[in-house]
SEDRENDO-871160 format. One line per 10 residues: number of its first residue (from 0); for each residue x, y, z of C-alpha. Coordinates in steps of 0.1 Angstrom, whole numbers, always signed. Layout:
BEGIN
NUM = X/Y/Z ~ ... $
//
This chain:
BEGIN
0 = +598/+7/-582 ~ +617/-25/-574 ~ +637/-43/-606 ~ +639/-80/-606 ~ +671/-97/-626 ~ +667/-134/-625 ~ +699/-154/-636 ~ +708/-192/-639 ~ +688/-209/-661 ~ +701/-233/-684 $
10 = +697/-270/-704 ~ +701/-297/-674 ~ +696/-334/-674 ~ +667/-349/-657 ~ +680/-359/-625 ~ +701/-327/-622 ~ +707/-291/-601 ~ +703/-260/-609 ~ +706/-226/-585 ~ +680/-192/-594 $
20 = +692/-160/-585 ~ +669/-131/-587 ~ +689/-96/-579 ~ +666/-65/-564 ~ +675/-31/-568 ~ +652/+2/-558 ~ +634/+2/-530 ~ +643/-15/-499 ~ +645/-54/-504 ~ +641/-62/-468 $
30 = +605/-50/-468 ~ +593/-74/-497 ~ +583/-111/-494 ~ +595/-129/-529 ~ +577/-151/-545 ~ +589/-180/-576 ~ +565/-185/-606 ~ +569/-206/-638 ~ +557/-205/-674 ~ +555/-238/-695 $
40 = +545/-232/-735 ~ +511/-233/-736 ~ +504/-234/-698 ~ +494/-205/-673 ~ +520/-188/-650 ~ +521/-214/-615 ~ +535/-204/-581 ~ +568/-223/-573 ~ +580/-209/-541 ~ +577/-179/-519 $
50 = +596/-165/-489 ~ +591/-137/-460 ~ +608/-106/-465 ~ +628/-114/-438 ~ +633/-154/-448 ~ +615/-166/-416 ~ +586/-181/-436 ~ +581/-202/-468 ~ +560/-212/-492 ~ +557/-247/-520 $
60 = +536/-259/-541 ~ +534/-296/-539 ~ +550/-302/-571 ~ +583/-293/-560 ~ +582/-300/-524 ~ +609/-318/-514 ~ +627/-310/-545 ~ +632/-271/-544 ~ +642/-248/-518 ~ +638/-210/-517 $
70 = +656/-183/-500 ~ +670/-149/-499 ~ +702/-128/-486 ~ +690/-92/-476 ~ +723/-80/-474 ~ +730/-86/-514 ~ +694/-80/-522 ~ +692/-118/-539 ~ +666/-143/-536 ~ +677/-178/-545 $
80 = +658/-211/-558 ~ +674/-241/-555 ~ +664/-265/-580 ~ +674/-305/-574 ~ +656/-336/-587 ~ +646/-316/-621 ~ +621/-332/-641 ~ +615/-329/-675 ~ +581/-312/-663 ~ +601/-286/-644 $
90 = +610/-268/-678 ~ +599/-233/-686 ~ +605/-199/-678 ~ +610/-189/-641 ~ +601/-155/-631 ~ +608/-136/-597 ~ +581/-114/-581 ~ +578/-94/-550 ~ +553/-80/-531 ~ +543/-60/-499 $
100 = +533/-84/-471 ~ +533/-117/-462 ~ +540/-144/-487 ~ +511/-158/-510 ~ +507/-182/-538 ~ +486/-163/-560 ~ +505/-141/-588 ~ +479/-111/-581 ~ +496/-104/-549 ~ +528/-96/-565 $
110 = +534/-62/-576 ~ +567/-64/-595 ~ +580/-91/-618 ~ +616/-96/-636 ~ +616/-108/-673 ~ +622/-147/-668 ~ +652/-172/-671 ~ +643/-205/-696 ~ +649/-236/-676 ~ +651/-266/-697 $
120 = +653/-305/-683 ~ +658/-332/-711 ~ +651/-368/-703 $
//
């Protein structure tokens, strides 16, 4: 079992910066690519990010390209999602995932998931 805590989330102005923190704990971190996935009301869950489990490699959907940057510290188990040029389309709830292997875009791949963090970005 791997547990996911995600922290950071907050009310921003569009325009604005936020940081993601997802904290690991059970098995060994090192051995799991980590993935970033969002939740608007109404919509399905969408990739965001992803990164190797030992950071060499990453993922991005276009919609953030250029905008948000992934990545992760083994040594205190955390992945990170730096979040600048929010848009008021960037709100909803951001969930951490990870998964055995290399790192993919698709939600099925990802084995464990924390609970969320709301992100909100006003206009």
């Amino acid at each position: 079992q791997v547990q996911l805590v995600e922290s950071g989330g907050g009310l921003v102005q569009a325009g604005g910066s936020l940081r993601l923190s997802c904290a690991a704990s059970g098995r060994t971190f090192s051995n799991y690519a980590m993935g970033w996935f969002r939740q608007a009301p109404g919509k399905e869950r969408e990739f965001v990010a992803a990164v190797s489990s030992r950071g060499g490699s990453t993922l991005d959907a276009d919609s953030v390209k250029g905008r948000f940057t992934i990545s992760r510290d083994n040594a205190r188990n955390t992945v990170y999602l730096q979040m600048n040029s929010l848009k008021p389309e960037d709100t909803a709830v951001y969930y951490c995932a990870a998964s055995l292997g290399t790192p993919k875009s698709g939600s099925s791949w990802y084995d464990y998931w924390g609970q969320g963090t709301q992100v909100t970005v006003s206009s």
